[in-house]
C-alpha positions in Angstrom: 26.8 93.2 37.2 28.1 93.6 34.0 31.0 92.2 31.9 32.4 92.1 28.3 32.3 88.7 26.2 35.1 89.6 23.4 34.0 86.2 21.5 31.1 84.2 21.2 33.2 81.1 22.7 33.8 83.8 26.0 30.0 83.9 25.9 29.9 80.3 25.8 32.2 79.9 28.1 30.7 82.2 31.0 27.6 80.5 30.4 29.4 77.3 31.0 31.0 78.4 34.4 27.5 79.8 35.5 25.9 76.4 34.8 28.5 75.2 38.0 26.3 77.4 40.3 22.9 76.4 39.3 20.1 74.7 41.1 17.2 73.0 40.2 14.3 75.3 39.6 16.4 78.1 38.6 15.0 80.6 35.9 17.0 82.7 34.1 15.5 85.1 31.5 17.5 86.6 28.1 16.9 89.6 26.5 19.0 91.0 23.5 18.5 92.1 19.9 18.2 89.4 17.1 21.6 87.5 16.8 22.9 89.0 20.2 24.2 85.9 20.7 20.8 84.1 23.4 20.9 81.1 21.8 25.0 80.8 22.0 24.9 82.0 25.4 21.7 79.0 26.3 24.5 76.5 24.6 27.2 76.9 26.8 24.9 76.5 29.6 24.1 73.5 28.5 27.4 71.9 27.9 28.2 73.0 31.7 25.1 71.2 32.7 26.6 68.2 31.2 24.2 68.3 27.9 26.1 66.8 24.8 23.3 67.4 22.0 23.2 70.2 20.1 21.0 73.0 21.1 19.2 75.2 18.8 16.7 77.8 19.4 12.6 77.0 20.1 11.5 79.5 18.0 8.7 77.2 16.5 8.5 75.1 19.2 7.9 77.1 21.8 10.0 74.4 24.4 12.9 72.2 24.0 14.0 69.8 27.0 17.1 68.3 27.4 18.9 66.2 29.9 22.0 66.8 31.9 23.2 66.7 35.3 19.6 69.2 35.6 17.4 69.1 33.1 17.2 72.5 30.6 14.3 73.6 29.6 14.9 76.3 26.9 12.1 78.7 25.7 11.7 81.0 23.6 8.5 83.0 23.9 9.5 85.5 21.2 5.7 84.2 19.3 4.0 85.1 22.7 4.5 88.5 22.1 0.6 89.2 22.5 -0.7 86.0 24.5 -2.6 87.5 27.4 -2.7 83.8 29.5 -0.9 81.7 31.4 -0.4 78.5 28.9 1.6 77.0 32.0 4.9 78.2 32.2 5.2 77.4 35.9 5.2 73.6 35.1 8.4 73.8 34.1 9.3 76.8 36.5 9.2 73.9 39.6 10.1 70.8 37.4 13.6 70.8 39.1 15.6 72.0 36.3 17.2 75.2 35.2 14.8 76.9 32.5 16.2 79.9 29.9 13.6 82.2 28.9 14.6 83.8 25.5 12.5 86.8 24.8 10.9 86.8 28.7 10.0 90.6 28.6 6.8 89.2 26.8 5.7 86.9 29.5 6.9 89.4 32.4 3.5 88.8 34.5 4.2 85.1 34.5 7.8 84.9 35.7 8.5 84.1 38.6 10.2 86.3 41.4 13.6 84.7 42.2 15.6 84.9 38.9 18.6 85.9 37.1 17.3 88.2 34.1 20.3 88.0 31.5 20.7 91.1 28.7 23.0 90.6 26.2 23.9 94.0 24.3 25.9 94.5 21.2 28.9 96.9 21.5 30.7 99.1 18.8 33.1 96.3 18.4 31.0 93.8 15.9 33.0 90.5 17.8 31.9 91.4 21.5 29.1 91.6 23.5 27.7 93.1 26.8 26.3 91.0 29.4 24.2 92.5 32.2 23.3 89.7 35.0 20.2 91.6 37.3 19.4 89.2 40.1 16.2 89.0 41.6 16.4 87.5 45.4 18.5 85.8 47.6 19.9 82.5 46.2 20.7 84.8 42.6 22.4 87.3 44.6 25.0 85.1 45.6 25.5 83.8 42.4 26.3 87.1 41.4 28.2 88.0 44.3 30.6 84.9 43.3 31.5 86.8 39.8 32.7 89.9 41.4 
């Protein structure tokens, strides 16, 4: 599926909606260019989770947890670029919250199969932005299904 964010606060808000139809252990995965807007999409996510803090990328952390109505666990592997093991990802994968994978192309062999993999594309207008939702098995499929 793909759809047009004119704003980041569009971005935001789809994120927000999409938050309504997660489940605990759900993995979603964003790719995009520097300043695509992952980190804006991740905090409207959060706010529909019910998070009030402020979120800001893990660059240097690696992980960030927070707490809402399911926890978010919001990576950003973008420094993993080269790491050729398994520092356990999974742990949080099957923690029973939702976890955002910024940069996930770089841990591909470690993701798990059901997911929504997220890109998030500049367009010629400088103010909007592409979204392309792939889903990857049954449950994500649905989700998907509910956008149409």
């Amino acid at each position: 599926m793909r759809l047009v964010c004119n704003t980041e606060e569009e971005t935001q808000d789809f994120a927000y909606r999409l938050a309504e139809k997660l489940q605990p252990n759900d993995v979603l995965t964003l790719e995009g260019q520097l300043g695509v807007g992952k980190t804006a999409f991740t905090k409207g996510l959060a706010k529909g989770l019910g998070i009030q803090r402020n979120i800001t990328s893990p660059t240097f952390t690696i992980v960030k947890e927070y707490r809402g109505r399911l926890p978010l666990y919001h990576m950003d592997v973008y420094r993993l670029e080269n790491a050729m093991e398994d520092i356990g990802f999974d742990d949080y994968f099957f923690r029973g919250g939702v976890t955002v994978i910024e940069w996930a192309s770089f841990i591909e062999d470690f993701l798990p199969e059901e997911r929504l993999d997220i890109k998030l594309n500049y367009t010629e207008n400088a103010n909007q932005r592409e979204i392309i939702l792939t889903p990857f098995e049954e449950h994500f499929e649905q989700v998907v299904k509910a956008w149409r």
